[in-house]
C-alpha positions, -999 to +999 in steps of 0.1 A: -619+845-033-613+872-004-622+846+024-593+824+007-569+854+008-577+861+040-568+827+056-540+824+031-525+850+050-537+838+084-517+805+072-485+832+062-490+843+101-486+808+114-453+800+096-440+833+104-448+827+142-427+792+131-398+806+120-395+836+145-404+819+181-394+785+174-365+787+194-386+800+221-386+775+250-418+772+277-400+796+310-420+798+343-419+835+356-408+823+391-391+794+384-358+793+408-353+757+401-371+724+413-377+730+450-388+696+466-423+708+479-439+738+469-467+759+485-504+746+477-511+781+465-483+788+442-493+751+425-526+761+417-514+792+402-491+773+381-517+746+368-534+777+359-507+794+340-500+765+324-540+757+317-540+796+300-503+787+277-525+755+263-554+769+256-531+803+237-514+779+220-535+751+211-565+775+200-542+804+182-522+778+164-553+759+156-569+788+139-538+804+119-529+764+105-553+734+114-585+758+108-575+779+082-549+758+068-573+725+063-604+754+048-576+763+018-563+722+015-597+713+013-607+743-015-577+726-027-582+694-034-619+706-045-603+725-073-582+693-085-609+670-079-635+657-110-659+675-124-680+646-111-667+658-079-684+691-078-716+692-058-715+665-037-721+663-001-687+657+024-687+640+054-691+672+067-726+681+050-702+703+030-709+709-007-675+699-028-669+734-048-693+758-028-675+784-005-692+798+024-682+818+052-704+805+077-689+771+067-654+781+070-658+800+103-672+771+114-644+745+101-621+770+118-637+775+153-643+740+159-608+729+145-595+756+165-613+747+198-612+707+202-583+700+182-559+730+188-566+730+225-561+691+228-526+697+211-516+730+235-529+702+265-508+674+248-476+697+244-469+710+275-477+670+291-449+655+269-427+690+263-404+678+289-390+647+269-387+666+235-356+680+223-346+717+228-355+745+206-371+737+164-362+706+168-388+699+197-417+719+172-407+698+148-405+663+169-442+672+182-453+678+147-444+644+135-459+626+165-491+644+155-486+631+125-481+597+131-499+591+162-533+611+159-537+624+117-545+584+105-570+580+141-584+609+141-581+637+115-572+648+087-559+621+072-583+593+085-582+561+062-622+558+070-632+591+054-649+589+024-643+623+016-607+611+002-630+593-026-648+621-034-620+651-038-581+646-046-561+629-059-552+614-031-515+615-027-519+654-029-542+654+004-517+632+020-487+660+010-509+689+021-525+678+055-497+657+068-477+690+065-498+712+080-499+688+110-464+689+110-465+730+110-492+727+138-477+710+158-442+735+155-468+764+160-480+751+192-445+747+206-433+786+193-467+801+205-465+781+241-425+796+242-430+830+233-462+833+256-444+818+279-423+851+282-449+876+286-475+856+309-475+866+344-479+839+369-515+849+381-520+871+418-550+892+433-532+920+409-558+927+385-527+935+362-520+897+360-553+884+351-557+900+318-534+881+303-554+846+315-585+861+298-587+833+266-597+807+297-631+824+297-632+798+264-633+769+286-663+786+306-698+771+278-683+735+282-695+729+322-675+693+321-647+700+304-641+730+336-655+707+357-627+677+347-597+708+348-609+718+380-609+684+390-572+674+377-563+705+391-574+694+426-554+663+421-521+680+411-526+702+441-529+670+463-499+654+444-474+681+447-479+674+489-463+641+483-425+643+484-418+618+469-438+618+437-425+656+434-388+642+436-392+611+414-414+641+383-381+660+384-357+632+384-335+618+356-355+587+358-388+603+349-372+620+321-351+590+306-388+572+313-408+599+290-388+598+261-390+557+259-424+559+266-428+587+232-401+565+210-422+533+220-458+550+215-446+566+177-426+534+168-456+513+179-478+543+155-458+535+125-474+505+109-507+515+109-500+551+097-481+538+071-512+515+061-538+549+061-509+568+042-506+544+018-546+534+012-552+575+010-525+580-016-536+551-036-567+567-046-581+586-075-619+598-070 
């Protein structure tokens, strides 16, 4: 019962951050406009300021709503599910009914780490075409939704955990909001970081704050793939040409067709895993 209070209010947390930073827009400490060429230096510095503002808010919105949010939908729809239901094995190798805290530190850390950071990576790629202020949280939320919750997780059509615990329509209510929340978390937290994150120098002062990269440190090819795409920005940003054409009004107008087309092309499938997950009744 404590562990469930406890990431109820981790949940409480999230929203909060929601409701106070989601105005909050993504501000580079130095940024005095879009020069056409910048120094090789002061690029590398910026991938890495950016690198540390995904993995902040990717991972700390991943653990106050994906993590802990999925462990108390899950107890949730355990508690409504069958008594058939009880003591059954997930897909997971979780026992339906049984709460543990290694489990649920576990469910959190990994939510937190591969999907949180993959939505802090996604958001600052695609921030650019997404309107100002909630509305952009909220925009990125429901792209989550419909792009990557019915292909991925948590509301994958495939998982047979949805014929186990429910009912069904009560999972879809629950997880496609907190994807929707998720996603408006990683936009506040990536704003209101934004503010306080010095761009990183030889002052030790600076590097502090760049710390929760050390998280990227155990997995060799995933820092081996950022240093290598870092590399590539660096030799990209030489180019004056592709540096004019990423902050014209052509690349823009080109991002946001490319997001309407990739969530109206999304639609009919995630309306086919919505409505086969509601549909059922374990």
């Amino acid at each position: 019962m404590a562990l469930m209070v406890v990431c109820g209010l981790l949940v409480v947390a999230g929203v909060l951050g929601v409701v106070f930073w989601g105005c909050a827009e993504v501000t580079l400490p130095d940024d005095d406009g879009p020069p056409v060429r910048l120094p090789a230096g002061l690029v590398a510095r910026r991938y890495v300021w950016y690198l540390t503002l995904a993995v902040v808010s990717g991972v700390g919105s991943g653990i106050l709503v994906a993590g802990t949010g999925g462990r108390l939908a899950m107890r949730l729809l355990a508690a409504t599910a069958r008594e058939a239901a009880q003591g059954r094995v997930t897909e997971a190798d979780e026992v339906v009914g049984r709460i543990s805290t290694g489990g649920t530190v576990g469910f959190i850390v990994f939510t937190a780490l591969f999907f949180g950071m993959s939505s802090g990576v996604v958001y600052l790629l695609v921030r650019r075409w997404l309107p100002h202020g909630r509305l952009g949280g909220l925009t990125y939320g429901a792209l989550l939704l419909v792009v990557a919750a019915t292909r991925i997780d948590p509301l994958r059509a495939g998982n047979p955990d949805f014929d186990i615990v429910g009912p069904g329509w009560l999972a879809v209510l629950v997880f496609g909001t907190l994807v929707i929340v998720h996603g408006m978390l990683v936009a506040a937290v990536a704003g209101r970081y934004s503010q306080v994150l010095p761009m990183p120098s030889r002052d030790r002062r600076s590097l502090a704050p760049h710390a929760p990269l050390a998280l990227l440190l155990p997995a060799a090819p995933v820092f081996v793939l950022i240093a290598v795409v870092g590399a590539v920005a660096v030799a990209l940003s030489r180019l004056r040409l592709v540096v004019a054409f990423l902050h014209s009004s052509h690349f823009l107008v080109a991002g946001r067709v490319v997001l309407v087309a990739v969530g109206l092309a999304a639609i009919p499938s995630f309306a086919s895993a919505i409505v086969d997950i509601a549909g059922r009744q374990p």
